[in-house]
N, CA, C and O of each residue as an XYZ file, in Angstrom:
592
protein
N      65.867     -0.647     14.500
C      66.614      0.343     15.258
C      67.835     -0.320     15.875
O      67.837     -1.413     16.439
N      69.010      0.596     15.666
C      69.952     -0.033     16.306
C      70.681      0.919     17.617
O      70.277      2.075     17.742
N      71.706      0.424     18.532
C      72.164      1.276     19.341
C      73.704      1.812     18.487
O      74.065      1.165     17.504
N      74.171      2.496     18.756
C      75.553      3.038     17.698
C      76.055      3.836     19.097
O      75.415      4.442     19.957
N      77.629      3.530     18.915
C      78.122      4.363     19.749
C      79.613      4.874     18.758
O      80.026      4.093     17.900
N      80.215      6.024     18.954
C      80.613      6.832     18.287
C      81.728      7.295     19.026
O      81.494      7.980     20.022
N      82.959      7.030     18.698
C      84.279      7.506     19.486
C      84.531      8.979     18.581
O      84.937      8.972     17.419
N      84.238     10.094     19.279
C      84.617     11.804     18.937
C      86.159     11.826     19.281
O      86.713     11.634     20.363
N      86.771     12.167     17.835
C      88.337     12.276     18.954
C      87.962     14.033     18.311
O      87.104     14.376     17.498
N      88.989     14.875     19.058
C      89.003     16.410     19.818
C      90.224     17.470     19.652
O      91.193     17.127     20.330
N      90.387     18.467     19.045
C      91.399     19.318     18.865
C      90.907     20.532     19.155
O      90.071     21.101     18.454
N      91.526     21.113     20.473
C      91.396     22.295     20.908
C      90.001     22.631     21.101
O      89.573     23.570     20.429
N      88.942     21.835     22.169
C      88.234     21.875     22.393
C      86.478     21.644     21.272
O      85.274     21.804     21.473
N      87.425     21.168     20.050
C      86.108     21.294     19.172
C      86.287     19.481     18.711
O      87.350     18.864     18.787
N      85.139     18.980     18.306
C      85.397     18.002     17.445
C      85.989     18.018     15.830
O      86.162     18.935     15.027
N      86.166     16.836     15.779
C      87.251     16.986     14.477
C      86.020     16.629     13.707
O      84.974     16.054     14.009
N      86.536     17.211     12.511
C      85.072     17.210     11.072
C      84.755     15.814     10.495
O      83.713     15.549      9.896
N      85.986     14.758     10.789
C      85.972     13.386     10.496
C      84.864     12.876     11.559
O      83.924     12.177     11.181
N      85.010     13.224     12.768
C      84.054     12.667     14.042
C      82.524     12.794     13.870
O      81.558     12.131     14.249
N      82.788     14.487     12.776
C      81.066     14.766     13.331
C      80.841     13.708     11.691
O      79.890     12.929     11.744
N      81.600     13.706     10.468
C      81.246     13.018      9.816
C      80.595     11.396     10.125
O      79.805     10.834      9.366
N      81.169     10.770     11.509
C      81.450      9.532     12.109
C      79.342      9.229     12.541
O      78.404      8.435     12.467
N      79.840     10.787     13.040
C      78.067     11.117     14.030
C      77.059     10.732     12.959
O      76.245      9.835     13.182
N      77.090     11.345     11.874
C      76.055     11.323     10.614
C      76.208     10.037     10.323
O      75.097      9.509     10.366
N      77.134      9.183     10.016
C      76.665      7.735      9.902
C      76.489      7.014     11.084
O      75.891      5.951     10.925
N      76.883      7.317     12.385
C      75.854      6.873     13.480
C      74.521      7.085     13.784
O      73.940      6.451     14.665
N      73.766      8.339     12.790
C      72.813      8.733     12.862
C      71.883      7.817     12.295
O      70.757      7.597     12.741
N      72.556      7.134     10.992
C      71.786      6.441      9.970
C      71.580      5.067     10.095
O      70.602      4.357      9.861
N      73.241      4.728     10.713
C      72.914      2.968     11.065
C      71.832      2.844     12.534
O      71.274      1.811     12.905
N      71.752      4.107     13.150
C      70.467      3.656     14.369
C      69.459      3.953     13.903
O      68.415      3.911     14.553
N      69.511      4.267     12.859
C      67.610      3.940     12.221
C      66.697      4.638     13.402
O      65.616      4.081     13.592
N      66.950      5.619     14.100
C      65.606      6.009     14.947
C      66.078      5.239     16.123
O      65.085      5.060     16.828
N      67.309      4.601     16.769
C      67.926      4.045     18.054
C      68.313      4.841     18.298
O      68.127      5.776     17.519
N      69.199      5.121     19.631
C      69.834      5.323     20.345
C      71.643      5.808     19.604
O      72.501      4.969     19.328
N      71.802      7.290     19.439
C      73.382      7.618     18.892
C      74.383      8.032     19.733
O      74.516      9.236     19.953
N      75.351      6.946     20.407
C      75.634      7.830     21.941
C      77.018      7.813     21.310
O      77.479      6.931     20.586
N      77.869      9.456     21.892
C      78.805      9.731     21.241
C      79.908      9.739     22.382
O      79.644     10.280     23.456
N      81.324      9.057     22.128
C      82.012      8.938     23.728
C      83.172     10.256     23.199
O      83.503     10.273     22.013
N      83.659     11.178     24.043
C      84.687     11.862     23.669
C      85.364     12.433     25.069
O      84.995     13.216     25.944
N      86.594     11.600     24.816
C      87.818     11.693     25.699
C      88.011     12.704     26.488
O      88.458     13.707     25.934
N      87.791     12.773     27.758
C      88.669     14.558     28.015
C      88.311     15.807     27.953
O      88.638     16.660     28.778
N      87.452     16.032     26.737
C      87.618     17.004     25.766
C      86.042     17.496     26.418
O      85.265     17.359     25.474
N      85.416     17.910     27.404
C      84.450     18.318     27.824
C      83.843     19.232     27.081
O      82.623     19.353     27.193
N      84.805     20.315     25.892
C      84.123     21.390     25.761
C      83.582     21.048     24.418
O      82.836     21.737     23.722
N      84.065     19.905     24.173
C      84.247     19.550     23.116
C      82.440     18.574     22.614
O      81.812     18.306     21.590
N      82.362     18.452     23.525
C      81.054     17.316     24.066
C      79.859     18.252     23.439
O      79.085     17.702     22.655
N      79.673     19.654     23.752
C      78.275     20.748     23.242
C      78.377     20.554     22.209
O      79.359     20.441     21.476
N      77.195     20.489     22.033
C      76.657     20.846     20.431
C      76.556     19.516     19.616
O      76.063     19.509     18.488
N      77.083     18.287     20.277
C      76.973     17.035     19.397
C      75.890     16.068     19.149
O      75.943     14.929     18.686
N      74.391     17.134     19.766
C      73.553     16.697     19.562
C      73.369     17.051     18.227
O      73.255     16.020     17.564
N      73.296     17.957     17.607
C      73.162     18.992     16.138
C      73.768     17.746     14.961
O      73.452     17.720     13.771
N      74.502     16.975     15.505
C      75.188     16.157     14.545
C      74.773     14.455     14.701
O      75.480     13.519     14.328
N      73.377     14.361     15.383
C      72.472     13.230     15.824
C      73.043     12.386     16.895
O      72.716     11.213     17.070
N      73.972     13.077     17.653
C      73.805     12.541     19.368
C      73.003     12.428     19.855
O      72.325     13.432     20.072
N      72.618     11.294     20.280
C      71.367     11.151     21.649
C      71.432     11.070     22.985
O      70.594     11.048     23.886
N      73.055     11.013     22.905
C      73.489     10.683     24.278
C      74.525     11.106     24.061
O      74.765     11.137     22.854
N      75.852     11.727     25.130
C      77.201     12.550     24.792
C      77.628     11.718     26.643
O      76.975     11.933     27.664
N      78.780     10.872     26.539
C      79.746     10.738     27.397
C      80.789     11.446     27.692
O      81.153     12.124     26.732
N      81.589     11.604     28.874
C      82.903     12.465     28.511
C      83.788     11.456     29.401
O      83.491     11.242     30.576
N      84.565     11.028     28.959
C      85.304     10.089     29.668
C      86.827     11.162     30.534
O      87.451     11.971     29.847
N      87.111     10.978     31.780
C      88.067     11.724     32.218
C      88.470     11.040     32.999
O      87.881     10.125     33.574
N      89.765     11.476     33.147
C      91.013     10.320     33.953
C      92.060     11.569     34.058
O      91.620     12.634     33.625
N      93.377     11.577     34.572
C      94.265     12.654     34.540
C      95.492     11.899     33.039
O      96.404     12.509     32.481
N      95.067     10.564     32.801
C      95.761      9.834     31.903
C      95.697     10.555     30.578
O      96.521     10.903     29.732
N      94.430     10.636     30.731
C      94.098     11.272     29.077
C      94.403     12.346     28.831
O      94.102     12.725     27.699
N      94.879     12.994     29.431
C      95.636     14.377     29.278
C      96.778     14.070     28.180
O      97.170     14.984     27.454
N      97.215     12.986     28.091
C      97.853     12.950     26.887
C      97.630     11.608     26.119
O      97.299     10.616     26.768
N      97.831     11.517     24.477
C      97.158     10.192     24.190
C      97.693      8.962     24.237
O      98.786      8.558     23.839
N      96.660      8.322     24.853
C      96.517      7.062     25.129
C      95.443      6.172     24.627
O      94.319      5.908     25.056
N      96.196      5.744     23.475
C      95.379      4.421     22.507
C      94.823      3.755     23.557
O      93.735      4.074     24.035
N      95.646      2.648     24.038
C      95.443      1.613     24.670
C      93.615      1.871     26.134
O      92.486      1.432     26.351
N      94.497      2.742     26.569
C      93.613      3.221     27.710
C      91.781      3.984     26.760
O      90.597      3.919     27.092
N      92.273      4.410     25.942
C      91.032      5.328     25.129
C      90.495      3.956     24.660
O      89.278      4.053     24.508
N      90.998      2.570     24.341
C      89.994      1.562     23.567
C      89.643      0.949     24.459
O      88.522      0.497     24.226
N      90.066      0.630     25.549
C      89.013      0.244     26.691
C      87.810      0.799     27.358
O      86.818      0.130     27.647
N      88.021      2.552     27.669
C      87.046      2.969     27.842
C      85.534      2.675     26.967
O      84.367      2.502     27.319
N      86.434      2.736     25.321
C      85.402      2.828     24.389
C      84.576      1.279     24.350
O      83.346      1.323     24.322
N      85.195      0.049     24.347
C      84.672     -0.905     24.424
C      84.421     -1.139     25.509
O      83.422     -1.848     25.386
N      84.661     -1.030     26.766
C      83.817     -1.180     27.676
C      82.304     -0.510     27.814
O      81.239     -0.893     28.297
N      82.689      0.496     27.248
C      80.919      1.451     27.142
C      80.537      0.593     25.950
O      79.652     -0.198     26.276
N      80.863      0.491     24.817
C      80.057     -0.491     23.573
C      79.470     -2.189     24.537
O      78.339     -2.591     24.266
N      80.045     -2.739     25.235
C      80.166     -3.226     25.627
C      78.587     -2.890     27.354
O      77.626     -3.656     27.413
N      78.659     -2.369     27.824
C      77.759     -2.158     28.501
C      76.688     -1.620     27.695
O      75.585     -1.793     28.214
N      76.675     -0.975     26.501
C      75.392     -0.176     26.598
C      74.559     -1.808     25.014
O      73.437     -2.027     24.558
N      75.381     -2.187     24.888
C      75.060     -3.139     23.678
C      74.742     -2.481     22.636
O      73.603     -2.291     22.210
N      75.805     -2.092     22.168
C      75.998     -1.505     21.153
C      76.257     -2.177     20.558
O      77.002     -3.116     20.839
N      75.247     -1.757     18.479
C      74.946     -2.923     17.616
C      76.497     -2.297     16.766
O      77.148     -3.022     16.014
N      76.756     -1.302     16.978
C      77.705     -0.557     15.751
C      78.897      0.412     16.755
O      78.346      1.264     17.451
N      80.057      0.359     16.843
C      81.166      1.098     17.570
C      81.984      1.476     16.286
O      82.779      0.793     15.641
N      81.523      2.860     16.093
C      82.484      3.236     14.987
C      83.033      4.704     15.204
O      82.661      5.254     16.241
N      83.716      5.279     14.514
C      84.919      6.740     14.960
C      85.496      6.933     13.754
O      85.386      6.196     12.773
N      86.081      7.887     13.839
C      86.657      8.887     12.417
C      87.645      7.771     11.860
O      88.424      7.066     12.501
N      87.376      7.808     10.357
C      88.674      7.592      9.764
C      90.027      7.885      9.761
O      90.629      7.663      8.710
N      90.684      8.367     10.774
C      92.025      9.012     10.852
C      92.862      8.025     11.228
O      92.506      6.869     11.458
N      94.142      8.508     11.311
C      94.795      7.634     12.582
C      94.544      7.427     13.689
O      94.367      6.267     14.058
N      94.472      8.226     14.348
C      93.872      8.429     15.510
C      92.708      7.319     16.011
O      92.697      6.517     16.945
N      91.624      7.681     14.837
C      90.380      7.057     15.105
C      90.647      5.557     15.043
O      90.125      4.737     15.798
N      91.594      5.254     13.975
C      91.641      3.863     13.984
C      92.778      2.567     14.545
O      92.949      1.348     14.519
N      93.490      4.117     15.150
C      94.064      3.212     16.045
C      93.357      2.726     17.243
O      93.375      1.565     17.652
N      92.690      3.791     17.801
C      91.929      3.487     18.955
C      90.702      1.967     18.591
O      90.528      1.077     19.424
N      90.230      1.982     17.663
C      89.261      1.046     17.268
C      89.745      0.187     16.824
O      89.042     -0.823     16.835
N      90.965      0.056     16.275
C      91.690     -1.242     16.393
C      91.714     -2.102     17.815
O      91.171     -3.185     18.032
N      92.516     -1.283     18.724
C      92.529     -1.800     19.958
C      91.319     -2.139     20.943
O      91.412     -2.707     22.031
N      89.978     -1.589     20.220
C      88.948     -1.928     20.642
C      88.510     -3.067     20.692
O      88.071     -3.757     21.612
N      88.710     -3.279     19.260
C      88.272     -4.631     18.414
C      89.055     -5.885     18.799
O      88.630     -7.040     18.832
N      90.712     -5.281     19.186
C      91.283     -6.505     19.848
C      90.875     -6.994     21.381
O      91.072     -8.135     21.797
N      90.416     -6.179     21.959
C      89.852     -6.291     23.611
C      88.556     -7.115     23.438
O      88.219     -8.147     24.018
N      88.013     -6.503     22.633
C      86.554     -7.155     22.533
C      86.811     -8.701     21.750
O      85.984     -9.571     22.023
N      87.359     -8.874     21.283
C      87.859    -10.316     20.563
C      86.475    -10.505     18.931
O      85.732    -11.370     18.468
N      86.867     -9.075     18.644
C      85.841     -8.550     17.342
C      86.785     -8.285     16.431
O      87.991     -8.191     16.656
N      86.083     -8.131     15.107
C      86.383     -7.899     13.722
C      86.640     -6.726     13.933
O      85.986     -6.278     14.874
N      87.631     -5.688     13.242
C      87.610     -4.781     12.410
C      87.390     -3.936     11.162
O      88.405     -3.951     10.465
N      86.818     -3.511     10.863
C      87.039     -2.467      9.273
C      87.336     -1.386      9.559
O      86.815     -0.645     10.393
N      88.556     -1.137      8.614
C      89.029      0.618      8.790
C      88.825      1.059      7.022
O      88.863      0.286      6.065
N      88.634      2.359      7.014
C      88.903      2.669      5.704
C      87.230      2.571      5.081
O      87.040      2.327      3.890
N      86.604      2.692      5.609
C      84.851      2.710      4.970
C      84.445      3.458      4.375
O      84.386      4.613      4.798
N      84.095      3.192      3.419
C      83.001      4.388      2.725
C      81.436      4.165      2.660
O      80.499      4.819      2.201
N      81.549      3.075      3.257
C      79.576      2.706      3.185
C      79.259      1.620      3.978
O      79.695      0.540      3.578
N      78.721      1.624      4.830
C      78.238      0.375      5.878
C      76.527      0.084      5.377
O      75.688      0.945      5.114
N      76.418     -0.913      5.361
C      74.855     -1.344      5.148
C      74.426     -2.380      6.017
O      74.810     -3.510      5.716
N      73.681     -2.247      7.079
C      73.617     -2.991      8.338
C      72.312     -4.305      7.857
O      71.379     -4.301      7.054
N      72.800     -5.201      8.711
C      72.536     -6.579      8.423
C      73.075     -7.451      9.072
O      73.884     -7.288      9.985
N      72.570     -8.677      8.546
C      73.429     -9.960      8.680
C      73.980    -11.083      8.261
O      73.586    -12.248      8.304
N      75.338    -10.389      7.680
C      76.257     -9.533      8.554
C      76.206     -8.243      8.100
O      75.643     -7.933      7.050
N      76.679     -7.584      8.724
C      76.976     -6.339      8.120
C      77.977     -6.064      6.962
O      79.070     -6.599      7.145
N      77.866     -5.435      5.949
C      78.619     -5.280      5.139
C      79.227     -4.149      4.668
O      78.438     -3.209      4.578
N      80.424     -3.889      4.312
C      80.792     -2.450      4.406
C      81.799     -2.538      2.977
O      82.580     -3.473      2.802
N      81.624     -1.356      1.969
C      82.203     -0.911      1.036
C      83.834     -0.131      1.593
O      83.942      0.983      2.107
N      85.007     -1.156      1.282
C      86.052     -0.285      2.030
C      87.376      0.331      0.688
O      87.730     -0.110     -0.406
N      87.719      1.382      1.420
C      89.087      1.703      0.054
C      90.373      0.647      0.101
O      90.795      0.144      1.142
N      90.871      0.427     -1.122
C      91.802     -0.189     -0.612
C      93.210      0.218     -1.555
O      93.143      0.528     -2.744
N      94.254      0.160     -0.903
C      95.353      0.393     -2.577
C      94.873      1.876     -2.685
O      94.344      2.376     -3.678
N      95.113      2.426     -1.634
C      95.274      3.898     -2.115
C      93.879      4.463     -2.620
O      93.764      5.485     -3.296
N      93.207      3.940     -2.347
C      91.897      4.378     -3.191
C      91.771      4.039     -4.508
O      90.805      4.438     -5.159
N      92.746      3.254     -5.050
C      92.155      2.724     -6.639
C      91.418      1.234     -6.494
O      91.014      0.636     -7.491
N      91.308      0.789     -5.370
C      89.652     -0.456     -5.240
C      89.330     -0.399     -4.512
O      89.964     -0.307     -3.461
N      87.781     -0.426     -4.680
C      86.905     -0.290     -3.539
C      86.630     -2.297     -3.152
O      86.357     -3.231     -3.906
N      86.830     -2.240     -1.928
C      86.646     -3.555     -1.880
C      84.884     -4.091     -0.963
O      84.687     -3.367      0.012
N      84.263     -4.678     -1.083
C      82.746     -4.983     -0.478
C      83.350     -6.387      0.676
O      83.814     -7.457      0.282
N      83.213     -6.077      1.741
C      83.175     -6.760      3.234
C      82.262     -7.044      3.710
O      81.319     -6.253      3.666
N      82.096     -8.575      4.528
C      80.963     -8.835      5.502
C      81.652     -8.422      7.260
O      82.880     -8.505      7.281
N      81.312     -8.208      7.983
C      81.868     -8.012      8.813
C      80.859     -9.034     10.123
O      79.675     -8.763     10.325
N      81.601    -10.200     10.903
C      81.201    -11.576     10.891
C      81.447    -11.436     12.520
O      82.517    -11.787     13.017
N      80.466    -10.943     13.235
C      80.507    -10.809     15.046
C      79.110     -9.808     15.488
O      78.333     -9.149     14.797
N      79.184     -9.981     16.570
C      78.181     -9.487     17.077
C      78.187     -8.051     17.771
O      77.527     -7.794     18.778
N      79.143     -7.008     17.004
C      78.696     -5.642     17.322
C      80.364     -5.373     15.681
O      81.493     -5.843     15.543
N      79.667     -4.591     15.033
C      80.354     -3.980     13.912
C      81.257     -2.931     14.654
O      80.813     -2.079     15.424
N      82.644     -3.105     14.312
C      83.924     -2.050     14.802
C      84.092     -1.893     13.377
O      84.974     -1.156     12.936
């Protein structure tokens, strides 16, 4: 069992379909752990994200986040990965998602992978990523002690 925490980013009060996609593989890498999902602001946005294997739903609020803020959104997020010991901190494939988890990964002084199509947890963890546009799939170890 692992702990997984899950950055939801939010449009007009709903989650984005990449996020809840994010949820379903947070569902799988906690094996029966703990799936806690963090989402910015977006309070209304927070219901219902149990349905998509939340076990836990944060709502992070500040008057900052009223508009976006990478920098400020990857601290929140690694500071909670970071307190709750979280084995896996992962979020939508978008821009969005990966900008924020970039800057996560640089705070935390961790690895990154963006661009995944398959994580298989271990040690290390290893993750199937696109690369070149989607014409190679490339196979990654990912070499630290919580997978971004």
């Amino acid at each position: 069992m692992a702990t997984v925490l899950v950055l939801v980013t939010t449009a007009d009060g709903a989650a984005g379909d990449v996020s809840l996609q994010a949820l379903a593989l947070g569902r799988r890498l906690a094996d029966g752990g703990a799936v806690h999902a963090l989402v910015i602001a977006d309070e209304a946005a927070a219901a219902g994200l149990a349905e998509w294997g939340a076990t836990n739903v944060h709502v992070a609020r500040h008057p900052a986040f009223d508009v976006p803020a990478p920098d400020a959104w990857a601290r929140v997020a690694a500071d909670l990965a970071e307190r709750l010991g979280a084995d896996f901190l992962i979020g939508p494939g978008t821009e969005e998602g990966n900008t924020v988890l970039a800057r996560a990964a640089a705070r935390s002084d961790l690895p990154f992978a963006a661009n995944c199509t398959d994580v298989v947890p271990g040690d290390p963890v290893t993750v199937t990523r696109l690369r070149w546009g989607g014409s190679l799939l490339e196979e990654a170890a990912i070499h630290g002690s919580r997978a971004i």
